[in-house]
C-alpha positions in Angstrom: 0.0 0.0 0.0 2.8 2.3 0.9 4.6 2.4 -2.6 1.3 2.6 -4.7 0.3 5.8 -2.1 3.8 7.2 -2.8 3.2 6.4 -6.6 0.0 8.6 -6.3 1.4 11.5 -5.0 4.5 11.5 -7.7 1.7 11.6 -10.0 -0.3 14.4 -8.6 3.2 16.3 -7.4 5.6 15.5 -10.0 8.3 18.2 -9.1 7.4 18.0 -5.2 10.9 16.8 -3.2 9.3 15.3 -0.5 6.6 12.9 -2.5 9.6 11.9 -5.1 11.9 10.8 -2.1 9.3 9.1 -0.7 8.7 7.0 -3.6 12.4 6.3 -3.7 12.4 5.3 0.1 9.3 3.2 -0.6 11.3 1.7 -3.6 15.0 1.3 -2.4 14.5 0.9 0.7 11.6 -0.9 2.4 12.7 -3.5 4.4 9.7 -6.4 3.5 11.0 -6.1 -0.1 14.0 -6.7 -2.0 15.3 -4.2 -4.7 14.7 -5.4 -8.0 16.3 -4.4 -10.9 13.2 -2.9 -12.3 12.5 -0.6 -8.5 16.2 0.1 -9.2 15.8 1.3 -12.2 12.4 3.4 -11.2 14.2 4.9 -8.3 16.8 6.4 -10.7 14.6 7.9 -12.9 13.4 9.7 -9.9 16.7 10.6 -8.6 17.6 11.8 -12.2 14.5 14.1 -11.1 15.4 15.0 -8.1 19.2 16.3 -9.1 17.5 18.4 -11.9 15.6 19.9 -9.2 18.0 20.3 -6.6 21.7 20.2 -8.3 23.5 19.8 -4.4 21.3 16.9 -3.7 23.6 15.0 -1.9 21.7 12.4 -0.4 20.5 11.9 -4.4 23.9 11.4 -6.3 24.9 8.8 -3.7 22.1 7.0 -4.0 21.9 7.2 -8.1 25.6 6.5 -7.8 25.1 3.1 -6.0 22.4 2.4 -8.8 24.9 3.0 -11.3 27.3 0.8 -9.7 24.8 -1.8 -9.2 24.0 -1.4 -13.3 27.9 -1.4 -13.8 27.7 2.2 -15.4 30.7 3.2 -13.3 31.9 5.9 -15.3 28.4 7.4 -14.5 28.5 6.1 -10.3 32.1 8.3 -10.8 30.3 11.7 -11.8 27.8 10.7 -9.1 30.0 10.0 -6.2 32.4 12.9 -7.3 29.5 15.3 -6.6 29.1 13.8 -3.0 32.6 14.8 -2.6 32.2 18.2 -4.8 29.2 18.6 -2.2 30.7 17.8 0.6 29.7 18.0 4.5 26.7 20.3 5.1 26.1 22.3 8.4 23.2 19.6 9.4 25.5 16.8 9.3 25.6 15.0 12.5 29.0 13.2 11.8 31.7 12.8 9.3 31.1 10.5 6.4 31.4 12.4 3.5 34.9 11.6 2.9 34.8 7.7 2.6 33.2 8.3 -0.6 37.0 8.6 -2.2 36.6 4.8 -1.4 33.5 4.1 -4.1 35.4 6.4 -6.6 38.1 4.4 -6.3 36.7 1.5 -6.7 35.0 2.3 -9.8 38.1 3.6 -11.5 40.1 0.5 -10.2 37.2 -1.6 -12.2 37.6 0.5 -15.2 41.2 0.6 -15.3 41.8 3.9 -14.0 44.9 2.7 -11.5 46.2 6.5 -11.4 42.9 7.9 -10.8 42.2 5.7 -8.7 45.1 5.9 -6.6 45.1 9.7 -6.6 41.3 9.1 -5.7 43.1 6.9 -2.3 45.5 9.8 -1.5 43.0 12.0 -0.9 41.3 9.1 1.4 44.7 8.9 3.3 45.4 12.7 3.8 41.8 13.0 5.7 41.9 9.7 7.5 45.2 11.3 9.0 43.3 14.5 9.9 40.9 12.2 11.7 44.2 10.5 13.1 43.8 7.1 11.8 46.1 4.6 13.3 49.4 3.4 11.8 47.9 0.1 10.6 45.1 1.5 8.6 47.8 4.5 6.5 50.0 1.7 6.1 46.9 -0.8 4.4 46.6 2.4 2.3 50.0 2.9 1.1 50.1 -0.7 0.3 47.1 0.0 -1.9 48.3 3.4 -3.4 51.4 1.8 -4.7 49.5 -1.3 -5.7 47.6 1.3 -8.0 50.7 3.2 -9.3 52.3 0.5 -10.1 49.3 -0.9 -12.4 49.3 2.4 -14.0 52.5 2.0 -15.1 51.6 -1.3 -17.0 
């Protein structure tokens, strides 16, 4: 009942914010049901919307970036998850999380054969995990992986 409620109000509020997230929540995230390809796919054509309503929509290019990924479209999850970072931390943030991101971008260039993106992508990982003063056995895991990358790119 919930997601054909939240289909009705997309359809009489097609540009409202709240009644578009609500159909993606209903979609991506309700916990009786699993997320089909074809929800997936729904719920990005809303987020699509979403972003063209709201450019800084954080919480939106995350999500349409983990669709992406899902769909293996990386070079589109990159743009996505890159304007997460571009984004960055807002002022209602409760905690810091913004910056693992660097992670998912990584990835994705690591799967496309991207090694020096990607590892320039791991550097910036490593430079704010030391901010947050990660300990010695987590920079060196990185470092490992860094030059793991550079060394691909040279290939």
């Amino acid at each position: 009942a919930g997601l054909e409620e939240a289909r009705l109000g997309v359809r009489l509020a097609p540009d409202n914010h709240l009644t578009l997230w609500e159909l993606c929540g209903e979609l991506l995230f309700a916990a009786e049901t699993a997320v089909t390809d074809a929800r997936a796919k729904e719920a990005m054509s809303l987020l699509t919307r979403l972003i063209k309503l709201n450019r800084d929509d954080r919480q939106a290019h995350l999500e349409i970036a983990k669709l992406y990924e899902r769909f293996q479209k990386l070079p589109d999850a990159v743009i996505h998850y890159k304007e997460v970072l571009r984004i960055g931390q807002t002022s209602e943030d409760m905690d810091v999380w913004v910056y693992t991101v660097h992670l998912d971008v990584e990835r994705c260039l690591e799967a496309l054969g991207r090694y020096r993106e990607a590892a320039d992508e791991l550097e910036k990982y490593l430079t704010t995990i030391k901010e947050y003063g990660a300990d010695e056995e987590e920079v060196r895991k990185i470092e490992k992986q860094i030059k793991g990358l550079k060394e691909k790119g040279k290939e």
